[in-house]
gemmi code that builds the backbone of each chain (N, CA, C; Angstrom):
import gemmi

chains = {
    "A": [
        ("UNK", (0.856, -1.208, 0.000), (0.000, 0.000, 0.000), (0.882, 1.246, 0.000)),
        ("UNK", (0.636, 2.130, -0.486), (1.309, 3.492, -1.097), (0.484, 4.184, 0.120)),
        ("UNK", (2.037, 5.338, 0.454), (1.543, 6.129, 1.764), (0.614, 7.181, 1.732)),
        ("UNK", (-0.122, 7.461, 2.417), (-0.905, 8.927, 1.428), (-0.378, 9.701, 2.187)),
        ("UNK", (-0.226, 10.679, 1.438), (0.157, 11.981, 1.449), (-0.434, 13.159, 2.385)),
        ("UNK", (-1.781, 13.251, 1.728), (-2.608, 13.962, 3.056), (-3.237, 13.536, 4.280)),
        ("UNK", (-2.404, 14.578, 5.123), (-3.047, 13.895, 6.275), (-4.530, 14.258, 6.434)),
        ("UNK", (-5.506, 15.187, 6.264), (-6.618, 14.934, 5.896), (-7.662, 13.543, 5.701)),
        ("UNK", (-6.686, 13.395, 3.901), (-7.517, 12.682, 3.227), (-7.009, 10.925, 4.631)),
        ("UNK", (-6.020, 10.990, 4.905), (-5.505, 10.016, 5.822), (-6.822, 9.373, 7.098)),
        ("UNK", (-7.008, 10.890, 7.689), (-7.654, 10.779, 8.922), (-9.458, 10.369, 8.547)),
        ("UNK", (-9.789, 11.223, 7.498), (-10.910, 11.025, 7.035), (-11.192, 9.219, 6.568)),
        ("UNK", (-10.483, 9.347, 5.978), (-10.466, 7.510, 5.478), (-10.033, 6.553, 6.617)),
        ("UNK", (-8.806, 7.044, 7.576), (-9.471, 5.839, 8.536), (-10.289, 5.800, 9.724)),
        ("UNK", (-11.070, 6.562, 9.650), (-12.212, 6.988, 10.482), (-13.739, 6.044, 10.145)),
        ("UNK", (-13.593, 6.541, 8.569), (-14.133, 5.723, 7.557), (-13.952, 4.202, 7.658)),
        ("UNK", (-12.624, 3.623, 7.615), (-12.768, 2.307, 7.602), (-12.829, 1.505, 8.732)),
        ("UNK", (-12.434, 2.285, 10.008), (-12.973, 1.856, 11.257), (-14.802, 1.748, 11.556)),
        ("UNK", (-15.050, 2.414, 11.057), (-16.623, 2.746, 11.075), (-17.296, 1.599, 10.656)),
        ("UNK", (-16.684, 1.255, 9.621), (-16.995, -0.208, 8.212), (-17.044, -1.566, 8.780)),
        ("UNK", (-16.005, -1.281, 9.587), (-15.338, -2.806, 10.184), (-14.870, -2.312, 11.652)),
        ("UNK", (-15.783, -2.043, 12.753), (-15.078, -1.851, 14.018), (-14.480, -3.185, 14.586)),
        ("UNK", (-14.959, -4.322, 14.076), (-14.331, -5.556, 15.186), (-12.686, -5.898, 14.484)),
        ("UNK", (-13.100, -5.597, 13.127), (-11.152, -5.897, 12.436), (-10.400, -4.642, 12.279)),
        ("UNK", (-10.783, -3.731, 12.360), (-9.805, -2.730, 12.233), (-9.062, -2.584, 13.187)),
        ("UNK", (-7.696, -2.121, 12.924), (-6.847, -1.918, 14.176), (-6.243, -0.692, 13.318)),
        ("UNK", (-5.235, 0.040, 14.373), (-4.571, 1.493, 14.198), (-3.085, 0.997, 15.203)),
        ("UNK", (-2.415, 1.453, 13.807), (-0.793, 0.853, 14.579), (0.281, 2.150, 14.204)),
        ("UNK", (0.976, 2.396, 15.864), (1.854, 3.495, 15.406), (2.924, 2.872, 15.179)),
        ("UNK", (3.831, 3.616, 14.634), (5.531, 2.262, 14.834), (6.126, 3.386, 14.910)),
        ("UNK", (7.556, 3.836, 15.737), (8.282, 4.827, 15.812), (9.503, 4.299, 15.887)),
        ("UNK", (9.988, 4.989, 15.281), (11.992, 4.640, 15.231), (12.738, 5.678, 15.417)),
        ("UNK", (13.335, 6.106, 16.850), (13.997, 6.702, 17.510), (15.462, 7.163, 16.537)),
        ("UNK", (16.049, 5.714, 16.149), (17.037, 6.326, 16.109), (17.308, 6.804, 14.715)),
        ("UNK", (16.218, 6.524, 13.773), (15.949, 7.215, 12.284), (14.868, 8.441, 12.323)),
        ("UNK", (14.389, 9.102, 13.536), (13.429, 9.793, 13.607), (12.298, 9.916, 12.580)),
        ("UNK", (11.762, 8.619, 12.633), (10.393, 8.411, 11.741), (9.326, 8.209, 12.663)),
        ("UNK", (8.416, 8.073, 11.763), (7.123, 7.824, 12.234), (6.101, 7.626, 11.381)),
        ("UNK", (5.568, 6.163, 11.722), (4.833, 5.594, 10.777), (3.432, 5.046, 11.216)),
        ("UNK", (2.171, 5.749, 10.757), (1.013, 5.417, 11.622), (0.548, 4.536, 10.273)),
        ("UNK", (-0.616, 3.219, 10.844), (-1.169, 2.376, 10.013), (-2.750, 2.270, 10.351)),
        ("UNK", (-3.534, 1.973, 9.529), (-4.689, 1.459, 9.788), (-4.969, 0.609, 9.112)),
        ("UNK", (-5.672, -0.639, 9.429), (-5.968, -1.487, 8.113), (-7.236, -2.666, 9.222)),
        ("UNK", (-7.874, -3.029, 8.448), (-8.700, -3.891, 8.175), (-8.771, -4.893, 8.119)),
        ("UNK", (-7.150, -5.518, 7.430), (-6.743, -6.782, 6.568), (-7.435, -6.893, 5.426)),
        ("UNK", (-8.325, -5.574, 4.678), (-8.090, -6.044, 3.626), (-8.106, -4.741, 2.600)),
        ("UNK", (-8.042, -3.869, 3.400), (-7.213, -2.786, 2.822), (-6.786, -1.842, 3.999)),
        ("UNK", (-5.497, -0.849, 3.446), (-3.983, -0.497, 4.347), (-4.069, 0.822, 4.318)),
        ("UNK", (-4.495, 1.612, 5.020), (-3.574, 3.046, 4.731), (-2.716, 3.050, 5.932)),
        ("UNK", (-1.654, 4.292, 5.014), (-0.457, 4.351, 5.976), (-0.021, 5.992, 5.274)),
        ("UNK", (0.675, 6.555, 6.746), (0.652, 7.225, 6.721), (2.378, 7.758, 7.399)),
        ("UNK", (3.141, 8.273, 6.783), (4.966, 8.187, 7.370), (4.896, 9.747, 7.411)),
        ("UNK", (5.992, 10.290, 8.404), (6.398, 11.782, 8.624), (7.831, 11.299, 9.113)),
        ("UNK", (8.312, 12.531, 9.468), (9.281, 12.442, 10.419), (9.163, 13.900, 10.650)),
        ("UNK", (8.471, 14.694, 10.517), (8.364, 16.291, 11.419), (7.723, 15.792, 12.691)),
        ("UNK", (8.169, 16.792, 13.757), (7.757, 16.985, 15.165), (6.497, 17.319, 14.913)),
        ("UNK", (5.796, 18.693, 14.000), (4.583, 18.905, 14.336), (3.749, 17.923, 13.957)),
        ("UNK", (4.242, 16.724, 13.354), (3.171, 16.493, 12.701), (2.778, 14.830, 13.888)),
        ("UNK", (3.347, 15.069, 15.026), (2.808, 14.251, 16.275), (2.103, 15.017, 16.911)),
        ("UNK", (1.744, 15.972, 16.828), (0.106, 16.959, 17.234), (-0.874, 15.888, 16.797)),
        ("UNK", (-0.571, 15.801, 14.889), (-1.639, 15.018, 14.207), (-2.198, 13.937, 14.962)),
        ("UNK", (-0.643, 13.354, 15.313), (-0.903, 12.073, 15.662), (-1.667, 11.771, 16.797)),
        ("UNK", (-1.823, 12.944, 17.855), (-2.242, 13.237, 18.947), (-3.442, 12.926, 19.301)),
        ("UNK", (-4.219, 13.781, 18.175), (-5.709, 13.770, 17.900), (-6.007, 12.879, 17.511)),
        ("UNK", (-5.751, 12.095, 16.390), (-5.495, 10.712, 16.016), (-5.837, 9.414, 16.985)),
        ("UNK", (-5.017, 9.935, 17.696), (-5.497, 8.395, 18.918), (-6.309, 8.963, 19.997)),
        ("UNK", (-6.940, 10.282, 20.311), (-7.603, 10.366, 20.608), (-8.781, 9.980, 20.089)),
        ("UNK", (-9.083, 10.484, 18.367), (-10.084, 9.496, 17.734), (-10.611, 8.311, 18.433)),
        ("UNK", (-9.118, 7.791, 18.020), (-9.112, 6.261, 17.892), (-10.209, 5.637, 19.377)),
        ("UNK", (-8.970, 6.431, 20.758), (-9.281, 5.632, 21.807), (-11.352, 5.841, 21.928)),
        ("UNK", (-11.322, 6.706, 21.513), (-12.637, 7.385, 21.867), (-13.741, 6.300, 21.224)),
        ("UNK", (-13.354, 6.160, 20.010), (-14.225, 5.318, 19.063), (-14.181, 3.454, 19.533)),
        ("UNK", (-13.227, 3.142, 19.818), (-13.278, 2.145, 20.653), (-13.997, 1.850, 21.940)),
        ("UNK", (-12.880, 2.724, 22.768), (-13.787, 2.825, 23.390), (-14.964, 2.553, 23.979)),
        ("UNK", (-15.634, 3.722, 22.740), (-17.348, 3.656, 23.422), (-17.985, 3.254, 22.681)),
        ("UNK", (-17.368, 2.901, 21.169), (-18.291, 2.213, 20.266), (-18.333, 3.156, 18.908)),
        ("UNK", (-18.582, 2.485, 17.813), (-18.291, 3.396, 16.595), (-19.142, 4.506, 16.254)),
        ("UNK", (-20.409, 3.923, 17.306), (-21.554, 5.269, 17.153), (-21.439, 6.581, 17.688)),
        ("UNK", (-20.352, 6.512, 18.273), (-20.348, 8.188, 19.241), (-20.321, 9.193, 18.358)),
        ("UNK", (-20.476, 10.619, 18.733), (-20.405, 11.407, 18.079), (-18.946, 12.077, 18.640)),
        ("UNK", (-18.460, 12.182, 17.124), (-16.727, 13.014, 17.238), (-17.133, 14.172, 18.009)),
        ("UNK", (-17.626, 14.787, 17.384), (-18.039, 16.743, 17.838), (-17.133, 16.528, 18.713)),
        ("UNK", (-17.346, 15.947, 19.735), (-16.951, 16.365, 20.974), (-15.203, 16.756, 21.068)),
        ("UNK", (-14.403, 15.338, 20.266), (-13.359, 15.073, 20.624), (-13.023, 16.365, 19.087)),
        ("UNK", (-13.527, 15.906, 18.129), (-12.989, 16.924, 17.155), (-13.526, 18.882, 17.206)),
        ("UNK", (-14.452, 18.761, 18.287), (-14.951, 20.248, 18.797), (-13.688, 20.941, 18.912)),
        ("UNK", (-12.461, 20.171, 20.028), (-12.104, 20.525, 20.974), (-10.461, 20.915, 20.167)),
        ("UNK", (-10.636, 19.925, 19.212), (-9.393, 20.170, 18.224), (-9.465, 21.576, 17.246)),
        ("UNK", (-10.355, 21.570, 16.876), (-10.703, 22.759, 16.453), (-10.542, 23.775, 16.432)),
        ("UNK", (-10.601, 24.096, 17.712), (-10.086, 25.302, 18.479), (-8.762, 25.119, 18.748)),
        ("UNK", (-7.734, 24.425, 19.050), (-6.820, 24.063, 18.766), (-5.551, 24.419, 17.545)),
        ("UNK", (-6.434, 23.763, 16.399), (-5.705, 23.780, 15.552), (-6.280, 24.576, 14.241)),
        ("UNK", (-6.159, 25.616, 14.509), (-6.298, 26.867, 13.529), (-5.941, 26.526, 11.860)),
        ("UNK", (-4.895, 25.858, 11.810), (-4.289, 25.654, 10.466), (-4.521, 24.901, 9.425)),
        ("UNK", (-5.713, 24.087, 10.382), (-6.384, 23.170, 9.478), (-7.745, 23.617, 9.215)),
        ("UNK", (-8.282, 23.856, 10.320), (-9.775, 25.101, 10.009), (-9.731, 25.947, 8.475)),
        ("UNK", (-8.608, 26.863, 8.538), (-8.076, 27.524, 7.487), (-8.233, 26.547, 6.268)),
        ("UNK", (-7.061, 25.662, 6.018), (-7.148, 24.508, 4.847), (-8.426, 24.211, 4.551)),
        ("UNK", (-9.269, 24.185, 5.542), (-10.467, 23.439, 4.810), (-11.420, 24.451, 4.250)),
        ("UNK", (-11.432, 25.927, 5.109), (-12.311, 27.055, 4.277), (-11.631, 27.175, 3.181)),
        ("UNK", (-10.127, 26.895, 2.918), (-9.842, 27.446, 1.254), (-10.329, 26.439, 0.481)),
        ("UNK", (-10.039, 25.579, 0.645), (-11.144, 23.921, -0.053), (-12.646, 24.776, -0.756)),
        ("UNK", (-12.894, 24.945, 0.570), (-14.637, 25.376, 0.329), (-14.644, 26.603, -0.790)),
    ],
    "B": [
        ("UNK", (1.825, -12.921, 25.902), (1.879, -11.934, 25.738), (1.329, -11.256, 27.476)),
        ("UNK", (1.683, -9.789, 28.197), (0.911, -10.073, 29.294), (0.111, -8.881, 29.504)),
        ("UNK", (-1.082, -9.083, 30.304), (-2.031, -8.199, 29.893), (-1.966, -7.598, 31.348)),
        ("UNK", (-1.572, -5.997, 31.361), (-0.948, -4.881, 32.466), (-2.287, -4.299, 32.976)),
        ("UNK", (-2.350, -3.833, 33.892), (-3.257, -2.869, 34.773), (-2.420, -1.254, 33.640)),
        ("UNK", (-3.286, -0.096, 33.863), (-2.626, 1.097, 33.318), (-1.519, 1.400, 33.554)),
        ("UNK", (-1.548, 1.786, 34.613), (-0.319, 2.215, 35.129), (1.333, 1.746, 35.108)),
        ("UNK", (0.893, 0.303, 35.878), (2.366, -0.635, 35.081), (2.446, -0.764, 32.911)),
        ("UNK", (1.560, -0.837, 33.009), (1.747, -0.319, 31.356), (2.151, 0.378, 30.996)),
        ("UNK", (2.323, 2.082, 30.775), (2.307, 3.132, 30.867), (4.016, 3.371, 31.199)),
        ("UNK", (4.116, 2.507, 32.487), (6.003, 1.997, 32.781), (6.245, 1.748, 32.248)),
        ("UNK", (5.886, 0.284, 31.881), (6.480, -0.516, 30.321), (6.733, 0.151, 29.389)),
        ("UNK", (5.641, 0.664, 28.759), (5.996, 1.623, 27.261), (7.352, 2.832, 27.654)),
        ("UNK", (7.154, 3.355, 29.034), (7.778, 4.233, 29.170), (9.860, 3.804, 28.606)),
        ("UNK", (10.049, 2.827, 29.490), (10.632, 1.875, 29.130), (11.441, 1.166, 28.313)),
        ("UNK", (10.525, 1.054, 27.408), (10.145, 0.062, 25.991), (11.038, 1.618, 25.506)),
        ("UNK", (10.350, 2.875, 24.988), (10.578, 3.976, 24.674), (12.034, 4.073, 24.796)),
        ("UNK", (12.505, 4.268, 26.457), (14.118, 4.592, 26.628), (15.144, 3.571, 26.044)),
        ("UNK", (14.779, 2.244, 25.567), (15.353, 1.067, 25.688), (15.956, 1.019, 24.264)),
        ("UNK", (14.601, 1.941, 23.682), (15.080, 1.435, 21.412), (15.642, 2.928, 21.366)),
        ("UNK", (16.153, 3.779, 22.024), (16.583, 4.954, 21.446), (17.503, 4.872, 20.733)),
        ("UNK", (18.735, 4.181, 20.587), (19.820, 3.981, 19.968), (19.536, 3.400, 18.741)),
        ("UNK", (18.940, 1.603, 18.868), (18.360, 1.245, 17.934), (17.006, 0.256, 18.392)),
        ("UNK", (16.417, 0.040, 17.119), (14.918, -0.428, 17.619), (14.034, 0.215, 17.296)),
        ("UNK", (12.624, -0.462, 17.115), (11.166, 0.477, 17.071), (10.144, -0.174, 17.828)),
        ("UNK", (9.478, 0.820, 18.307), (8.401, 0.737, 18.875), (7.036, 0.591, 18.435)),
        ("UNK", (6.163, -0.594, 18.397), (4.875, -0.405, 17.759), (3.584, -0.443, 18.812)),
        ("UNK", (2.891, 0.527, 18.494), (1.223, 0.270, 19.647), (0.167, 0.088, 18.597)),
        ("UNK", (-0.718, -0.654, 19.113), (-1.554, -1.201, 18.653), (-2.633, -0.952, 19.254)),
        ("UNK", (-3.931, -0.089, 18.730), (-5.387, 0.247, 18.885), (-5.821, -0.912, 18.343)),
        ("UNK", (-6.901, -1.770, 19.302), (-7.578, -2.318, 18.677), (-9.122, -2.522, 19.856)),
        ("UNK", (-10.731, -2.322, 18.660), (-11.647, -2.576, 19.261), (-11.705, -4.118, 19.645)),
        ("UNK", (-11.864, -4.837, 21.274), (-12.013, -5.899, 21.273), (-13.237, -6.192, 22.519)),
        ("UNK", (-13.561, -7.606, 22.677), (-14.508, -7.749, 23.830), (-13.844, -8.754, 24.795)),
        ("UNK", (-12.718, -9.041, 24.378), (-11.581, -9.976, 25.269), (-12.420, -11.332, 25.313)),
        ("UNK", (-12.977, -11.351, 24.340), (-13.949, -12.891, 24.209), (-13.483, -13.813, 23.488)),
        ("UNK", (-13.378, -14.678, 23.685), (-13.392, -15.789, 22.551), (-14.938, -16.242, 21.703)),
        ("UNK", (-14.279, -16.591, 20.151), (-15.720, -16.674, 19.336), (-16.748, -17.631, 20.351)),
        ("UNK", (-16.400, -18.672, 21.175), (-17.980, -19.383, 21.389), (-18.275, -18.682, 22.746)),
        ("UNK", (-17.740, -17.589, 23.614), (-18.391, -16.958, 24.325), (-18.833, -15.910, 23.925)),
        ("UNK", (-18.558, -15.659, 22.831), (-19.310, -14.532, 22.059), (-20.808, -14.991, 21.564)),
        ("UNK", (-20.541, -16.170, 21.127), (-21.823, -16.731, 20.346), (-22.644, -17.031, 21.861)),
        ("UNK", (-21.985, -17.492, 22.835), (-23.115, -17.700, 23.685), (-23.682, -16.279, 24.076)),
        ("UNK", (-23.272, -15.284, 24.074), (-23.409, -14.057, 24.404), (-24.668, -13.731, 23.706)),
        ("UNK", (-24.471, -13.734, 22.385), (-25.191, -13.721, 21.512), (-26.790, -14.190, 21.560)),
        ("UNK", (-26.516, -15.557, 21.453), (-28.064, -16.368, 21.607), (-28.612, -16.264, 22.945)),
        ("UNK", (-27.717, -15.959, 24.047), (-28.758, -15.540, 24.984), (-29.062, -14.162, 25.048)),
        ("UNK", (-28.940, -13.540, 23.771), (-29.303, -12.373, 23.877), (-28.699, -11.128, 24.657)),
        ("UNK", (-27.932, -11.243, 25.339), (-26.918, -10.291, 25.584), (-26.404, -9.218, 24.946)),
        ("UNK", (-26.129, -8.390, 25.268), (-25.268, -7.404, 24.745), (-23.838, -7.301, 24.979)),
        ("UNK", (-22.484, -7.649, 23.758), (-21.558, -7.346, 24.058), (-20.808, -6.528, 24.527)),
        ("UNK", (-19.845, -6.715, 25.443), (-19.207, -5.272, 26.017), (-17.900, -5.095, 25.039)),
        ("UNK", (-18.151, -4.296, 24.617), (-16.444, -3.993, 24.202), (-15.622, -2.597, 24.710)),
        ("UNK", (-14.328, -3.324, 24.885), (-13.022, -2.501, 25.103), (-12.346, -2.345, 24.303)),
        ("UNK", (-11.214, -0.997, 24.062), (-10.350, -0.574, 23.342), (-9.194, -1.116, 24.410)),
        ("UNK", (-8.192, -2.840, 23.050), (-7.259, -3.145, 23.773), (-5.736, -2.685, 22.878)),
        ("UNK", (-5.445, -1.927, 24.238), (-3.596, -1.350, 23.294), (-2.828, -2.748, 23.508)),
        ("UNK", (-1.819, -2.789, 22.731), (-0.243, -3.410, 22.576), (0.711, -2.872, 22.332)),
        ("UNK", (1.545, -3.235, 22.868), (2.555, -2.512, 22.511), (4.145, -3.672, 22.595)),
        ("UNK", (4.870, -2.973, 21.431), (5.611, -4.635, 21.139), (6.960, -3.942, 20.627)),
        ("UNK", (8.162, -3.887, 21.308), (9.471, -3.852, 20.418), (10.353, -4.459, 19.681)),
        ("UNK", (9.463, -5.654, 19.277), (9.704, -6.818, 18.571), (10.312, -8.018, 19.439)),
        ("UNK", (10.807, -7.950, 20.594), (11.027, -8.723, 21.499), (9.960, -9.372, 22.399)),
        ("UNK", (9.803, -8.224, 23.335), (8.545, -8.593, 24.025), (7.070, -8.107, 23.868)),
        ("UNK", (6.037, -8.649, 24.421), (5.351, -7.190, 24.249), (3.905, -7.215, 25.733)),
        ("UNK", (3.700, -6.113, 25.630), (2.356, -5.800, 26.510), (1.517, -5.115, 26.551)),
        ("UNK", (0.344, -5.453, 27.239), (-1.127, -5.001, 26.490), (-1.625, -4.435, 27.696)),
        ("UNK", (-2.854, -3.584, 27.580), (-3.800, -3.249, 28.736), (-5.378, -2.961, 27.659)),
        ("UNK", (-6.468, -2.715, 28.667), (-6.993, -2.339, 28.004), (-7.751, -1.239, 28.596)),
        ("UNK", (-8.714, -0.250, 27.688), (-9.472, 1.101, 28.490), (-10.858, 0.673, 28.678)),
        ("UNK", (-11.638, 1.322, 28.664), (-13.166, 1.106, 28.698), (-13.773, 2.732, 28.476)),
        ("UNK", (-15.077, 2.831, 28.311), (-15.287, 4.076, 28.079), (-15.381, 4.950, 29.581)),
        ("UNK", (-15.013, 4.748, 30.534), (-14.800, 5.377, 31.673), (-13.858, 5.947, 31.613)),
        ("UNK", (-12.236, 4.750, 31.544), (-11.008, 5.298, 31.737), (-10.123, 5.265, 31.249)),
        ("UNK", (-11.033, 5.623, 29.554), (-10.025, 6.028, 28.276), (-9.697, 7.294, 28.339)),
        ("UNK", (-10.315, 8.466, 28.953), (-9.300, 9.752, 29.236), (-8.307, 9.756, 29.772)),
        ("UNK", (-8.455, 9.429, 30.749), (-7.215, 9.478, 31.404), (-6.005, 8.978, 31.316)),
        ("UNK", (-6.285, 7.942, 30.669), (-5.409, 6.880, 29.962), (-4.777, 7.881, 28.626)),
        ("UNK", (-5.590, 8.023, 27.635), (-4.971, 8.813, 26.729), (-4.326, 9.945, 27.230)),
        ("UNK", (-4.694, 10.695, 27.900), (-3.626, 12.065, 28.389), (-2.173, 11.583, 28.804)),
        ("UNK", (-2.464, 10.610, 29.873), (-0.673, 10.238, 30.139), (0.217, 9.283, 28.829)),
        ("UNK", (-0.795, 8.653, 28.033), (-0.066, 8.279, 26.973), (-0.024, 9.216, 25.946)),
        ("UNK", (-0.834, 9.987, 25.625), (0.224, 11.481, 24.787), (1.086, 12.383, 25.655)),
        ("UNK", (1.236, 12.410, 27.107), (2.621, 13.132, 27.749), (3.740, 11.583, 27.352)),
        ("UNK", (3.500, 10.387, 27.358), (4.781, 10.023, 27.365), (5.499, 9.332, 25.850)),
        ("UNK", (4.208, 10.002, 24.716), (4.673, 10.333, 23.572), (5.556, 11.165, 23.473)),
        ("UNK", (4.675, 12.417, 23.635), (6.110, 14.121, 23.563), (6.711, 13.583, 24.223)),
        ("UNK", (7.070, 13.520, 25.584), (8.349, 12.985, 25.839), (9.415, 12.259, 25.248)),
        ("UNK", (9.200, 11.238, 24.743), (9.932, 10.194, 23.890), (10.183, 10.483, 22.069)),
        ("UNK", (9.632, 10.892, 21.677), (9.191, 11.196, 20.251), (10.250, 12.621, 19.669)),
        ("UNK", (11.217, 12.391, 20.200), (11.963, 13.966, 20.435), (12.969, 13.950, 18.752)),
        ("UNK", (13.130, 12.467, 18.502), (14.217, 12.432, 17.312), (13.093, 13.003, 16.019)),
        ("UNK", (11.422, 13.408, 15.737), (11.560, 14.176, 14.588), (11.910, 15.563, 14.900)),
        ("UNK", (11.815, 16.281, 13.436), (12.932, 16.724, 12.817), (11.735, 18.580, 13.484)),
        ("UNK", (12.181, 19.268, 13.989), (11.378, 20.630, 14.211), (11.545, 21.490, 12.664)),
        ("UNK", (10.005, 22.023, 12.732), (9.837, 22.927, 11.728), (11.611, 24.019, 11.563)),
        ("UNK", (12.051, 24.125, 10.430), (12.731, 25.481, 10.824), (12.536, 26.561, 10.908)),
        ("UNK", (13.078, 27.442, 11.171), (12.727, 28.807, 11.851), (12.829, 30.067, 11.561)),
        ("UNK", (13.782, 29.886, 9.761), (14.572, 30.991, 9.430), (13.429, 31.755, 8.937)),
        ("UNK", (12.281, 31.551, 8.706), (11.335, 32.398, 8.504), (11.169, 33.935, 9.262)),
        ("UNK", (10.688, 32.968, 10.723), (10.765, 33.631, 11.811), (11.775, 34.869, 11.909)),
        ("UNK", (12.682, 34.357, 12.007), (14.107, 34.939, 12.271), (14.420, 36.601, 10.942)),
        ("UNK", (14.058, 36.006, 10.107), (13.917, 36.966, 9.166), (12.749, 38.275, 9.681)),
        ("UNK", (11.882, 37.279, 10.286), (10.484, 38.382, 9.791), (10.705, 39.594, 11.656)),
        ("UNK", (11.700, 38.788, 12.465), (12.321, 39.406, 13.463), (13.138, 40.812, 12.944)),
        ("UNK", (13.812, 40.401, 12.053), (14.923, 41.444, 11.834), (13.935, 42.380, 10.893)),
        ("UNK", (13.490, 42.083, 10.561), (12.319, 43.186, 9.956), (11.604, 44.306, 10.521)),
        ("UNK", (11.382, 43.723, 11.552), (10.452, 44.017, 12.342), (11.246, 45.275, 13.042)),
        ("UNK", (12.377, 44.488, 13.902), (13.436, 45.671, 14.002), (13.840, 46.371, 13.375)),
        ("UNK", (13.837, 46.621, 12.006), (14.298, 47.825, 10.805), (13.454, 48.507, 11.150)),
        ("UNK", (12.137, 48.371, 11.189), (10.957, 48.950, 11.174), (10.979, 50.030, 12.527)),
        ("UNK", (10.882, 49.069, 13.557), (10.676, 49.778, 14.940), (11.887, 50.708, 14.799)),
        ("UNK", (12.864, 50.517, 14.271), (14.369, 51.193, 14.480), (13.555, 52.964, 13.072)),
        ("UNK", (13.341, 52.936, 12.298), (13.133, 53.355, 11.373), (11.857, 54.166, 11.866)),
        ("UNK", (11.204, 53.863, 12.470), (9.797, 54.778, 12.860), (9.974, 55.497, 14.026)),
        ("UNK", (11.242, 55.128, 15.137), (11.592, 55.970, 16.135), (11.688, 57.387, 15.651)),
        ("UNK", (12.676, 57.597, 14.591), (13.260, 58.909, 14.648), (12.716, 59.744, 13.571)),
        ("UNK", (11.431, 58.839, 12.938), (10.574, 59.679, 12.374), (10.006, 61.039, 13.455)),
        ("UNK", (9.244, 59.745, 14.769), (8.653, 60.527, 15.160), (8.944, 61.924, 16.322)),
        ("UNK", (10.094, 61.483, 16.433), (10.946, 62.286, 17.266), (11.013, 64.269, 16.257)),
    ],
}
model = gemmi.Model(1)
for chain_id, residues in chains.items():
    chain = gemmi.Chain(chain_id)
    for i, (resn, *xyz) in enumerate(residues, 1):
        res = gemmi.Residue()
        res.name, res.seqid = resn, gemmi.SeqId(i, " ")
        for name, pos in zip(("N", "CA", "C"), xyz):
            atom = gemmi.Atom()
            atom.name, atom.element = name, gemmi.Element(name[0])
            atom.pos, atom.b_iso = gemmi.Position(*pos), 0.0
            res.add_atom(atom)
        chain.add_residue(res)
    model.add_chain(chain)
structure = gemmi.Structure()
structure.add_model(model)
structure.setup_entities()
């Protein structure tokens, strides 16, 4: 599987495929210290996204990310984000922005 | 594989973290589970029950590995100390650079330097 690029289109899709398949999906970080990478996964087993950085900011992403995650587990795939993505929001200005220029 | 209370978990990873800095990687693992096996699930099932499920982490440096799991009670709390002992550990990527900044500093000072003795 080819890494995607946006983290967007990243988060949106595995939100998406957790939703599809909550009992097989899993979300895997892998970090390597001494190559300063970072490689987040989601998959299904029967399809992969993946997602590689090695910038610092971009473990904010990752932040929210497993907050998703834990949240949706958790309590079940039905919850409503608002809450957890309300809170990011306000947060993270830079993506708010990205998405009004979209619009 | 052995399955931790939070807290000794939380050690472990901490741990796990200081242990691969040189070399090594670290993997965690989100996964929705009900810690069931399929025929206590199915009995679950036909007697009509409702499954419980938990969000169970792993975490594995290819050697060993260990698990805990949250519930929807005391997955906050859980997540907050496991994103402090992310930033903590996570220090080898690479920081935005800065020369932007640094530029738009010295600017700034031309400016302030340059509008003093206007107004004087």
């Amino acid at each position: 599987m080819v890494y995607i690029t946006s983290w967007d289109e990243f988060l949106d899709r595995s939100v998406q495929l957790f939703r599809a398949d909550p009992d097989s999906t899993r979300y895997v970080m892998k970090y390597r210290h001494c190559d300063g990478k970072l490689v987040l996964k989601v998959t299904d087993n029967r399809q992969c996204l993946k997602y590689k950085t090695d910038q610092a900011q971009e473990a904010k992403k990752m932040e929210k990310l497993n907050n998703i995650f834990f949240t949706l587990m958790a309590r079940g795939p039905e919850v409503d984000l608002s809450e957890v993505t309300g809170k990011e929001q306000t947060d993270a200005q830079p993506i708010k922005k990205g998405r009004g220029r979209k619009q | 594989m052995v399955l931790l209370q939070l807290d000794p978990f939380l050690n472990e990873l901490t741990s796990m973290f200081e242990r691969s800095t040189e070399k090594g990687t670290v993997w965690v693992t989100l996964k929705r589970s009900s810690l069931k096996s399929k025929v206590q699930k199915n009995k679950l099932v036909t007697a009509g029950e409702a499954i419980e499920y938990r969000c169970l982490i792993r975490a594995t440096n290819g050697k060993k590995t260990i698990s805990t799991t949250v519930g929807p009670k005391d997955h906050q709390r859980f997540q907050a100390s496991y994103a402090t002992i992310l930033k903590a550990h996570m220090t080898a990527l690479k920081k935005r650079e800065r020369k932007d900044k640094k530029k738009s500093a010295e600017i700034d000072k031309r400016e302030g330097s340059s509008k003093r003795p206007k107004k004087t």
